[in-house]
C-alpha positions as CSV (number, residue, x, y, z in Angstrom):
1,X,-6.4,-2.3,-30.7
2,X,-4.0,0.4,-32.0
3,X,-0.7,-0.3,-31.3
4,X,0.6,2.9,-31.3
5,X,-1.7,3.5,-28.3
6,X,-0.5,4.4,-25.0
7,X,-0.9,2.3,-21.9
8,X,-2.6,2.5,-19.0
9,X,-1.2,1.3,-15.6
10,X,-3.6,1.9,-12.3
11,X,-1.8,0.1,-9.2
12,X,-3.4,0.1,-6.4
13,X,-2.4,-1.3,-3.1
14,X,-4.5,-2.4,0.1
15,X,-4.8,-0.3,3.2
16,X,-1.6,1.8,2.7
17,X,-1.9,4.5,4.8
18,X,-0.7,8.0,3.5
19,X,1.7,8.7,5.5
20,X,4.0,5.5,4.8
21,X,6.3,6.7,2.3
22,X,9.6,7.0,3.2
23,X,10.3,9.6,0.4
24,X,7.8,12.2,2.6
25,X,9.3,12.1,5.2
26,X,8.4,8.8,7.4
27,X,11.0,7.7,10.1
28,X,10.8,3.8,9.5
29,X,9.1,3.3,6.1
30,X,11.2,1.8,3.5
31,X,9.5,2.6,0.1
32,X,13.2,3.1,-2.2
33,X,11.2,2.3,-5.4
34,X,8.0,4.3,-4.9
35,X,10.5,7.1,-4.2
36,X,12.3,7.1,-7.1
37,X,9.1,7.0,-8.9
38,X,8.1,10.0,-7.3
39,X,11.0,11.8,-8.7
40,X,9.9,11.1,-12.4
41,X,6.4,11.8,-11.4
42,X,3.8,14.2,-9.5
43,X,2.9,13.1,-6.0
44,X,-0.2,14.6,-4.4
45,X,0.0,14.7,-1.2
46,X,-3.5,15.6,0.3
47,X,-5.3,12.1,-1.4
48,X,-8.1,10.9,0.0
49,X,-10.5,8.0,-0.3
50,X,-13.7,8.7,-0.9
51,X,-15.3,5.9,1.5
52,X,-14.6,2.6,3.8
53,X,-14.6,-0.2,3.4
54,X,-12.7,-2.0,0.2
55,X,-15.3,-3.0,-1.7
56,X,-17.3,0.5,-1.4
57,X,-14.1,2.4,-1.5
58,X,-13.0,1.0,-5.0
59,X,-16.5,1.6,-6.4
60,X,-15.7,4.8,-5.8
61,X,-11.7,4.6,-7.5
62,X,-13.2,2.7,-10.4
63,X,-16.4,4.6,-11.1
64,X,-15.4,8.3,-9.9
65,X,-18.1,8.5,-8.1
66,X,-19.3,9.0,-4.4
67,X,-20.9,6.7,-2.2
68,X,-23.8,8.8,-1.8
69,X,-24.5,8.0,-5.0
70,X,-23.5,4.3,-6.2
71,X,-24.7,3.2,-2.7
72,X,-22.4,0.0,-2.7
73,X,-21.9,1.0,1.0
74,X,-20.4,-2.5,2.3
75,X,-18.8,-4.8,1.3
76,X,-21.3,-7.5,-0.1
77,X,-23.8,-4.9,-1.1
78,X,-24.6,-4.7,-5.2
79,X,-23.9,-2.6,-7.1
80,X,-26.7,-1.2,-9.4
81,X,-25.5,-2.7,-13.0
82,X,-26.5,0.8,-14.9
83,X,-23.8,2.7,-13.4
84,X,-20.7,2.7,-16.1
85,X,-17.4,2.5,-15.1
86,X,-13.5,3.3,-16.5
87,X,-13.1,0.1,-17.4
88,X,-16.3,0.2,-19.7
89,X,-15.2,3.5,-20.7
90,X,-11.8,2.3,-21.7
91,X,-13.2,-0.6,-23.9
92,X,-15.2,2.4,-25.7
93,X,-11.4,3.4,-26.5
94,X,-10.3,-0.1,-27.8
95,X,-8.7,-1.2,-25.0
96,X,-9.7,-4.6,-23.3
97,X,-9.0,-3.9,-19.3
98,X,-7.3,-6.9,-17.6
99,X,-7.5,-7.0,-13.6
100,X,-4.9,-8.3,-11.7
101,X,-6.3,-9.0,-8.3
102,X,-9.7,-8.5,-7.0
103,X,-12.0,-5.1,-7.8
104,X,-14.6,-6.6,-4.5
105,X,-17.2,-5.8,-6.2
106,X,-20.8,-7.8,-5.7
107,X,-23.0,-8.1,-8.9
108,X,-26.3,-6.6,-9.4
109,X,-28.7,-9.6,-7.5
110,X,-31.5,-8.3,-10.2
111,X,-32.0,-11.1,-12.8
112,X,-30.2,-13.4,-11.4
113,X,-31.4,-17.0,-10.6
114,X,-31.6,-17.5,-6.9
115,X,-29.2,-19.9,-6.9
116,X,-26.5,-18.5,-9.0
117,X,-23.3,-18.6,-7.6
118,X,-22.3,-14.9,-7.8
119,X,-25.1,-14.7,-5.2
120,X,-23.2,-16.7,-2.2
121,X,-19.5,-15.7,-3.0
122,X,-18.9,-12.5,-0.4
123,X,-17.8,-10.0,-2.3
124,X,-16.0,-11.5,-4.9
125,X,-17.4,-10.3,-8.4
126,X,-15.1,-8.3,-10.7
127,X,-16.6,-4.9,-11.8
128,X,-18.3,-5.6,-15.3
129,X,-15.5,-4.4,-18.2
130,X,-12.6,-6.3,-16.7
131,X,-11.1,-9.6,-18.0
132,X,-9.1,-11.6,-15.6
133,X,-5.6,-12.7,-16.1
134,X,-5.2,-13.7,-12.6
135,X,-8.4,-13.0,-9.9
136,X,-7.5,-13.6,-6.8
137,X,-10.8,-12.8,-4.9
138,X,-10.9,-13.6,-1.0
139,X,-10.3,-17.4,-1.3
140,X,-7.3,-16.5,-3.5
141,X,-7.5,-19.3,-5.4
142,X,-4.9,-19.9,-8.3
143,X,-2.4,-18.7,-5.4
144,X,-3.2,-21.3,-2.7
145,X,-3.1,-24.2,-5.7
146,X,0.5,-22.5,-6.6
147,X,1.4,-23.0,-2.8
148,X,0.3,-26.4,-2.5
149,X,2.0,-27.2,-5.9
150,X,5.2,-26.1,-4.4
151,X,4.7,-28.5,-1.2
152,X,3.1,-26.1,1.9
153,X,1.6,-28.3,3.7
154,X,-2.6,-26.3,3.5
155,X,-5.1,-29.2,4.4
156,X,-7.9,-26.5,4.6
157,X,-6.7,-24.1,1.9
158,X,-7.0,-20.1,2.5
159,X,-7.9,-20.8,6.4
160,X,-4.2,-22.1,6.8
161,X,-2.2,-19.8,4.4
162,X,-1.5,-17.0,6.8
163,X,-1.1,-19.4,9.9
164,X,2.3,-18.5,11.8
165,X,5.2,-20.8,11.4
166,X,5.5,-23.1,14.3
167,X,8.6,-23.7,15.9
168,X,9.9,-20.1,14.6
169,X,11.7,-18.6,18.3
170,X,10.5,-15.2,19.5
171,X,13.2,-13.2,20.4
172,X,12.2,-11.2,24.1
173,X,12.2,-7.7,22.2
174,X,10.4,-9.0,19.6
175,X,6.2,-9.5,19.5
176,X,3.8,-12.2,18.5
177,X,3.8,-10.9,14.6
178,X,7.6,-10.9,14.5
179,X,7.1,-14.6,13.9
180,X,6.9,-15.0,10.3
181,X,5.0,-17.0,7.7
182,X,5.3,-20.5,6.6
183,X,5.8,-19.6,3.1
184,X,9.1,-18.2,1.6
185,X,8.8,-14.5,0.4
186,X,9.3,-15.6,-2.9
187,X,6.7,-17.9,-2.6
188,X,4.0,-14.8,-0.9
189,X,0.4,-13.6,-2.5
190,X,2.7,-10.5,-3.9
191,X,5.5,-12.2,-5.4
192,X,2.7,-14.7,-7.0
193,X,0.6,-11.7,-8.5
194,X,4.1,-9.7,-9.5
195,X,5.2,-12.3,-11.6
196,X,1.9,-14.0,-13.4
197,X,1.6,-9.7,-14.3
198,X,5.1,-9.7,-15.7
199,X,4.3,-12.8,-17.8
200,X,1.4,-11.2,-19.2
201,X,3.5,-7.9,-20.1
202,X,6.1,-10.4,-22.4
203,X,3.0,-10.5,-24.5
204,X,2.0,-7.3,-24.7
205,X,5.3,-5.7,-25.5
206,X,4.5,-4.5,-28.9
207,X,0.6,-4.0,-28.3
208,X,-1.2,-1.7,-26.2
209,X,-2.8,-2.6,-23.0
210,X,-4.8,-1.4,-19.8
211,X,-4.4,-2.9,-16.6
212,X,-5.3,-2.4,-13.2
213,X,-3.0,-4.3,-10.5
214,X,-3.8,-4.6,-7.2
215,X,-1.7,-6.0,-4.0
216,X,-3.3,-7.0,-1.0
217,X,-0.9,-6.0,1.1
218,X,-0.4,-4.1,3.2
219,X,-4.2,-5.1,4.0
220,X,-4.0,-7.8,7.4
221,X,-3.4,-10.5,8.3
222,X,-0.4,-8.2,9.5
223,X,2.4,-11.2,9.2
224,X,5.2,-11.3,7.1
225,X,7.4,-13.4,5.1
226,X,11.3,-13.4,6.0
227,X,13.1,-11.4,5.8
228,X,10.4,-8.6,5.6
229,X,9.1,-9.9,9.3
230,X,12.6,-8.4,10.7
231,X,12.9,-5.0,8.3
232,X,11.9,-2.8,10.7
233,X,12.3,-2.7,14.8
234,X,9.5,-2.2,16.8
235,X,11.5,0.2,19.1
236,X,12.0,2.5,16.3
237,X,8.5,2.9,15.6
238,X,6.2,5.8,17.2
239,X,3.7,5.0,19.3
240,X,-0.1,5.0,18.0
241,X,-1.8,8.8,19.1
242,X,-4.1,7.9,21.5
243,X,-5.8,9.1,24.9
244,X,-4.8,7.4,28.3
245,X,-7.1,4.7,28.4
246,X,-9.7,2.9,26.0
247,X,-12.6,4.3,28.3
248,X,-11.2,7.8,28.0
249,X,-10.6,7.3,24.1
250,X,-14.3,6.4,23.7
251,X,-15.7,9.1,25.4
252,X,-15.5,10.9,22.1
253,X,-18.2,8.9,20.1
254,X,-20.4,6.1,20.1
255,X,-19.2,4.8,17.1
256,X,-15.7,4.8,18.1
257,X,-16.4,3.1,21.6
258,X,-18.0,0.3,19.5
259,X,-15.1,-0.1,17.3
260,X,-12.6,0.0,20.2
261,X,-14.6,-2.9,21.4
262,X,-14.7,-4.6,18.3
263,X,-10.7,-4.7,18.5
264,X,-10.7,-5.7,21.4
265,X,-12.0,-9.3,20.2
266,X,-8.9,-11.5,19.2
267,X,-9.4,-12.2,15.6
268,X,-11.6,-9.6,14.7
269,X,-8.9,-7.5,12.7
270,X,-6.3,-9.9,12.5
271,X,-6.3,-13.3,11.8
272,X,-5.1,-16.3,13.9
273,X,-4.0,-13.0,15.9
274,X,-4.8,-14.1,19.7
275,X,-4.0,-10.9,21.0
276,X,-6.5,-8.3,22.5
277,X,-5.3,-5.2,20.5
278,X,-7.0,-2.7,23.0
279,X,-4.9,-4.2,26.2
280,X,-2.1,-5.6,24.3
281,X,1.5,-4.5,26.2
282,X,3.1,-1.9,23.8
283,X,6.0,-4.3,22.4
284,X,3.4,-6.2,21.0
285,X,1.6,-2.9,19.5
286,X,5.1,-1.8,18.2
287,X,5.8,-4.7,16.6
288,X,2.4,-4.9,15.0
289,X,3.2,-1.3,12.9
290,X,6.9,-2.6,12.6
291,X,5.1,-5.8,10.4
292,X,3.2,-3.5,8.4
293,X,5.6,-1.3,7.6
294,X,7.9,-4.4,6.4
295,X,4.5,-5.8,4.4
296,X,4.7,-2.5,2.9
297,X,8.8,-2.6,1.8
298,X,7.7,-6.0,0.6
299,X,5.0,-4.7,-1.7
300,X,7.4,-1.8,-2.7
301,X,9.9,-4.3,-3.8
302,X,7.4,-6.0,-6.5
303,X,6.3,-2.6,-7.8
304,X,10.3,-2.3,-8.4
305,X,10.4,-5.2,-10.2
306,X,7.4,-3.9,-12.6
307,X,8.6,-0.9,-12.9
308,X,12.1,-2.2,-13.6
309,X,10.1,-4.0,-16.5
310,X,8.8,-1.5,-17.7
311,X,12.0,-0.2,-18.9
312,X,14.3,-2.9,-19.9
313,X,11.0,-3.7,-22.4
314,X,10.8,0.3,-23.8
315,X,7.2,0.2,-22.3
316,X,7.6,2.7,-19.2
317,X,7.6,5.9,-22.0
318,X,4.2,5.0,-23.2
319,X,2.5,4.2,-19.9
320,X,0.7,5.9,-17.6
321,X,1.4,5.3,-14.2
322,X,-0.9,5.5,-11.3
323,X,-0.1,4.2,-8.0
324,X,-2.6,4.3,-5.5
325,X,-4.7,3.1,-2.4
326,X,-8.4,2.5,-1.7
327,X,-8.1,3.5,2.2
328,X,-6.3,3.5,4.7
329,X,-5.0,1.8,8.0
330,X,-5.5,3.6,11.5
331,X,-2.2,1.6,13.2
332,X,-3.8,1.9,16.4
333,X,-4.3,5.7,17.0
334,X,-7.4,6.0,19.0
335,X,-6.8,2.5,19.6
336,X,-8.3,1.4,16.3
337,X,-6.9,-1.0,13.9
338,X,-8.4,-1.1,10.6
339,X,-10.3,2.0,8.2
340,X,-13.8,1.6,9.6
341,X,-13.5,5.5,11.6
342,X,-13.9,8.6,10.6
343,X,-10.5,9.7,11.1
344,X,-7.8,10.7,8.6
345,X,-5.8,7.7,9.5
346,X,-8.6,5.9,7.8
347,X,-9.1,8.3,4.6
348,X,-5.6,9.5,3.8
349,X,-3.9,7.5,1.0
350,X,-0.7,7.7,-1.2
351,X,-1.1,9.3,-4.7
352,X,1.4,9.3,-7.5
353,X,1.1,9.5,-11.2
354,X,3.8,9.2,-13.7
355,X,2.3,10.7,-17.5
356,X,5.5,9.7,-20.4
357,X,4.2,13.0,-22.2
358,X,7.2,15.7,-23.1
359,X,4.8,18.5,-21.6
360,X,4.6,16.9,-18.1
361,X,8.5,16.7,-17.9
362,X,8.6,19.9,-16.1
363,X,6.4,18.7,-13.2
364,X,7.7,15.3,-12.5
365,X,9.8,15.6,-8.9
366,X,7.0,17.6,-7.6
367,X,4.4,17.6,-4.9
368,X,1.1,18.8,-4.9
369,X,-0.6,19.9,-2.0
370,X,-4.2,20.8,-2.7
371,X,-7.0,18.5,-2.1
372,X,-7.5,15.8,-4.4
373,X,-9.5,12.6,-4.1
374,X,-10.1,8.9,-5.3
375,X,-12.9,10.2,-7.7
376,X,-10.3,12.2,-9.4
377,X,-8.7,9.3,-11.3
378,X,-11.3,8.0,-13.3
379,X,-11.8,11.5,-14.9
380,X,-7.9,11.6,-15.1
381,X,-7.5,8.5,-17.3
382,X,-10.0,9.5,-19.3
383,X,-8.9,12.7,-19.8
384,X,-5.3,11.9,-21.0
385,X,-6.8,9.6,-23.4
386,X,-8.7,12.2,-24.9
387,X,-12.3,10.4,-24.4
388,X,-15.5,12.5,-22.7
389,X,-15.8,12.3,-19.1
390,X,-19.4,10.6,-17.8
391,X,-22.0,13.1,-16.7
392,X,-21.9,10.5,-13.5
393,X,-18.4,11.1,-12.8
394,X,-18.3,13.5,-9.6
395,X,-14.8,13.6,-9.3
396,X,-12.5,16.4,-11.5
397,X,-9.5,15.7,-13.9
398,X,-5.7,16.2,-12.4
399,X,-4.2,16.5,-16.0
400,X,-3.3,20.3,-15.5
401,X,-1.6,19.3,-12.4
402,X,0.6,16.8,-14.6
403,X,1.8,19.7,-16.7
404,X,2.5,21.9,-13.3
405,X,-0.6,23.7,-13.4
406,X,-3.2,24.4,-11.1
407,X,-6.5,24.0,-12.3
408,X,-8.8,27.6,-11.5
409,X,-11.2,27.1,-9.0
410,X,-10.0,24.0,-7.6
411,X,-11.4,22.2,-4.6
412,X,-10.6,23.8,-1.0
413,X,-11.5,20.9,1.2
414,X,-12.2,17.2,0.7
415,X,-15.6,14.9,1.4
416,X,-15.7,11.3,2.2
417,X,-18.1,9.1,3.5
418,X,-19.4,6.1,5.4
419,X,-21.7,3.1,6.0
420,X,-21.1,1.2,8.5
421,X,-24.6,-1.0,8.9
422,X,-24.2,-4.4,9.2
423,X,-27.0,-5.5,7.1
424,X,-27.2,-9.6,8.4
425,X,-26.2,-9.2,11.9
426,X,-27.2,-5.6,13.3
427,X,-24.7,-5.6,15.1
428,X,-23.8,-2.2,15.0
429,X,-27.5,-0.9,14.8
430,X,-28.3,-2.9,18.2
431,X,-25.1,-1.6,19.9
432,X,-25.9,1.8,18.9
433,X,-30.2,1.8,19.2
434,X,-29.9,2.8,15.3
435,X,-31.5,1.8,11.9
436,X,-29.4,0.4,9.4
437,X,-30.0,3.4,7.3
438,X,-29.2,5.7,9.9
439,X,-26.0,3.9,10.1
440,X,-23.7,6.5,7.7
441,X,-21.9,9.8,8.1
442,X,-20.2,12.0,6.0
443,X,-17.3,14.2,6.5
444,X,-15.9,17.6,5.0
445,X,-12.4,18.4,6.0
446,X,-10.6,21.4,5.1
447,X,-7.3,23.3,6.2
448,X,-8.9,24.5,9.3
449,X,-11.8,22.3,10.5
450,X,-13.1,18.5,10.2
451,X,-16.5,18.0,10.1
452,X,-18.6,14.9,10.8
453,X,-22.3,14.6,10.2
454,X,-24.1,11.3,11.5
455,X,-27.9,10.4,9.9
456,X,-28.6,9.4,13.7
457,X,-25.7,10.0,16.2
458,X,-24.0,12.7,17.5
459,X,-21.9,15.3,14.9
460,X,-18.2,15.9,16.0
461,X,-15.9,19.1,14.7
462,X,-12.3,19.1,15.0
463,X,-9.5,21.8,14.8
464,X,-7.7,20.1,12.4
465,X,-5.1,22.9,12.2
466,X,-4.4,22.9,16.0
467,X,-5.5,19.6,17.4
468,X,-4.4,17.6,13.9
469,X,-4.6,13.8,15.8
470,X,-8.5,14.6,16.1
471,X,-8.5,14.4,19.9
472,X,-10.8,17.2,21.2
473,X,-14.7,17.4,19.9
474,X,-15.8,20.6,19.5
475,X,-19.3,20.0,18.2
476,X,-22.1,21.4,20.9
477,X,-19.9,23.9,22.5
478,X,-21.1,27.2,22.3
479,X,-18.0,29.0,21.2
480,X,-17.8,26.9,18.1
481,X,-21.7,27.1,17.4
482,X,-21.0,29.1,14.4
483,X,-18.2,27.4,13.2
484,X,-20.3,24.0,13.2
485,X,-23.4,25.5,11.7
486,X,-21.4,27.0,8.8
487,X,-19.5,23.3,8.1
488,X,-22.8,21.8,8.1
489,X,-24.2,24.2,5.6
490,X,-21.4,23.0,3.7
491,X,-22.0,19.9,3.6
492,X,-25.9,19.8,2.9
493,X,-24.3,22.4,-0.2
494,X,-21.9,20.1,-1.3
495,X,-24.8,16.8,-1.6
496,X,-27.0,18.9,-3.1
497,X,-24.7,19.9,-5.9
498,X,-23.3,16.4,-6.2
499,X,-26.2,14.2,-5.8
500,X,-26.7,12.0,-9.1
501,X,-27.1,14.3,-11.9
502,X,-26.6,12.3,-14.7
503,X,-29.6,13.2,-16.8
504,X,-30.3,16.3,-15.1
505,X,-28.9,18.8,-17.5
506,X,-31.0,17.5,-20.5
507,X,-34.0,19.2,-21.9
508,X,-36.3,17.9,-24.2
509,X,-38.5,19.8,-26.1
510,X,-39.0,22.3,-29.2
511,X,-35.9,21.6,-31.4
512,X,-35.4,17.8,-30.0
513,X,-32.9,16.8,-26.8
514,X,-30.9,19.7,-25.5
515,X,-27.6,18.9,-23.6
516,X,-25.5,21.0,-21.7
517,X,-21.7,19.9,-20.9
């Protein structure tokens, strides 16, 4: 590899809803480092993933392409080997990308010897491109060994890490996940991961590199080492946007009365949680958003420390710096925990990008405020290393942005999808009397209006610009006929025009192959 090549540095963190940074604005977030990375960088603040849940969503981050057209729609289901992806691209560049963390991505089954052992981990491949310093796929292996090396007493491994500590007393204004874990923070997942990263950066101090690093947190179980359990009080935090009652709330949709019910199951979103979260008293629901906001200013902290790294080593003026999520986190609004609904809460994800290059100096501090989603940063990467963007790539470059440009003809609303069959089970399709291919929606979302279209259920339009918590349906009234006919127009216009295309504008004939770019 050239030496004098730049690096490349794509964080991305788990369920960190959008709004969660204290530096826009947020009441009780504590985010100090992302902020001052912010003010050396360009924030967009309209990002949105392009699909739920992890595994789909960061096929989509890490091949720039929608759902409706690598199909990995769950997590657990393949994903077609032919597709390329930006760590393949990169390695066209020279650079060998190393993943820090887990991409959740399940291998192509197709030549594979029925008893391989890719084909009973759940979703634990890495996407093909990526070596592995440190995997740490759902087991989380190398960091449950560290634990037990340090003396945590784990006789059955991952199913005890995020136990609660026993003995710990529960102050009266305080909820169940104030009590926090039996390991030390310096001891957590995201301390672990920080550090074996910062080892691997003494190495490449003087050589290029290409990472991707991701943090589970603030992804559930929501419980938190000391003293990030305590960092934030759960009577300072706002109460989760919701209608009186659960029945009330469900009213709205099928699919989200099934997913209220699905919270309501103790365990079923957070682990070794006993709570119901649907009837929980609100000091418990409090403190639940008051533990994942401190699991967030504990995941801040270790981005600090690499940034911090970064610059004592001369390495931060050479990198570029993408900090990201792959969805969201609904904190309870409409009494849903978790990404799997069609709300914003779900979709709407930090953004920031730091580019080293003299010409972007005059847009770092600022904030951009068009649309842009998770397809986008594949072609960005790409793009700023000077290498030709894949025909499958449906997402668009954000380079001009860097420089404090706006692109012409840029994007006035974003699309996002999702597939919420459940493949082994049916759960969802016998709940719902639906196919497991009729189990997907997709969404377009401007300044105005939100609309949903379901294969099989029920469409739903919101007036996102006067009704921006998504509460009132407008879909079937007459009034808003139109309005919902000229969305859905829309959004057969936009699948048509997106749809896979990647040999599509070839020609062969007289003269040889024709190509136009």
């Amino acid at each position: 590899m050239n030496p004098q090549q730049p690096n490349i540095l794509l964080i991305c963190a788990d369920q960190w809803r959008g709004d969660c940074i204290s530096g826009l604005g947020h009441r009780q977030a504590k985010t100090p480092h992302l902020d001052a990375l912010m003010r050396d960088a360009v924030t967009f603040t309209r990002h949105f993933g392009q699909c739920t849940p992890c595994g789909p969503s960061r096929t989509s981050l890490l091949t720039g392409m929608y759902l409706m057209n690598h199909r990995s729609g769950r997590n657990g289901t393949p994903l077609d080997r032919r597709h390329t992806n930006l760590a393949l691209e990169a390695r066209k560049l020279g650079y060998e990308p190393a993943l820090f963390g887990y991409t959740d991505t399940t291998p192509d089954p197709r030549g594979l010897a029925p008893k391989d052992p890719a084909l009973t981990a759940y979703d634990e491949g890495v996407l093909p491109g990526f070596i592995t310093p440190l995997h740490l796929p759902e087991d989380m292996g190398r960091w449950v060994a560290e634990l037990i090396a340090l003396g945590y007493d784990l006789p059955k491994g991952r199913a005890d890490v995020f136990r609660p500590r026993q003995g710990f007393p529960q102050p009266k204004d305080r909820g169940f996940r104030f009590i926090p874990t039996q390991y030390k923070a310096e001891h957590s997942e995201t301390a672990f991961l920080t550090q074996e990263f910062l080892k691997w950066l003494t190495l490449k101090r003087d050589r290029s590199w290409f990472a991707h690093f991701v943090f589970l947190r603030p992804h559930p179980p929501i419980i938190a080492p000391e003293p990030y359990n305590e960092s934030v009080h759960p009577a300072e935090v706002d109460f989760p946007k919701r209608q009186a009652s659960p029945d009330a709330e469900g009213s709205q949709h099928p699919l989200l009365a099934h997913e209220i019910a699905n919270v309501a199951r103790p365990g079923s979103y957070d682990e070794h949680n006993p709570l119901d979260l649907v009837k929980a008293p609100d000091l418990e629901i409090r403190q639940m958003k008051a533990t994942y906001l401190g699991l967030i200013q504990e995941m801040d902290h270790h981005l600090g420390r690499i940034i911090a790294r970064l610059k004592e080593t001369g390495q931060y003026e050479r990198t570029l710096i993408i900090v990201t999520s792959d969805h969201a986190e609904m904190l309870g609004d409409h009494y849903i925990w978790g990404k799997e609904i069609y709300f914003d809460g779900s979709f709407h994800v930090p953004m920031v990008i730091r580019d080293p290059r003299p010409q972007a100096k005059a847009a770092r501090g600022t904030k951009v405020a068009q649309f842009s989603e998770a397809i986008d940063v594949m072609p960005t990467i790409l793009d700023w290393l000077g290498a030709p963007i894949p025909r499958s790539c449906d997402g668009r470059s954000l380079l001009s942005f860097l420089s404090g440009e706006a692109p012409a003809a840029w994007r006035d609303a974003v699309f996002f999808e999702h597939d919420f069959r459940n493949v082994r089970s049916q759960r969802v399709e016998t709940a719902l009397g639906i196919a497991s291919d009729e189990c997907s929606y997709a969404v377009i979302r401007d300044d105005k209006y939100k609309y949903v279209h379901f294969a099989a259920l029920p469409p739903l339009l919101f007036d996102i610009a006067n009704d921006p918590h998504e509460f009132i349906n407008l879909a079937g009234r007459l009034e808003h006929r139109d309005t919902e006919l000229r969305y859905a127009k829309r959004l057969l216009s936009w699948r048509l025009v997106n749809q896979e295309r990647l040999l599509t504008n070839m020609h062969v004939g007289e003269g040889g192959l024709f190509e136009r770019r």
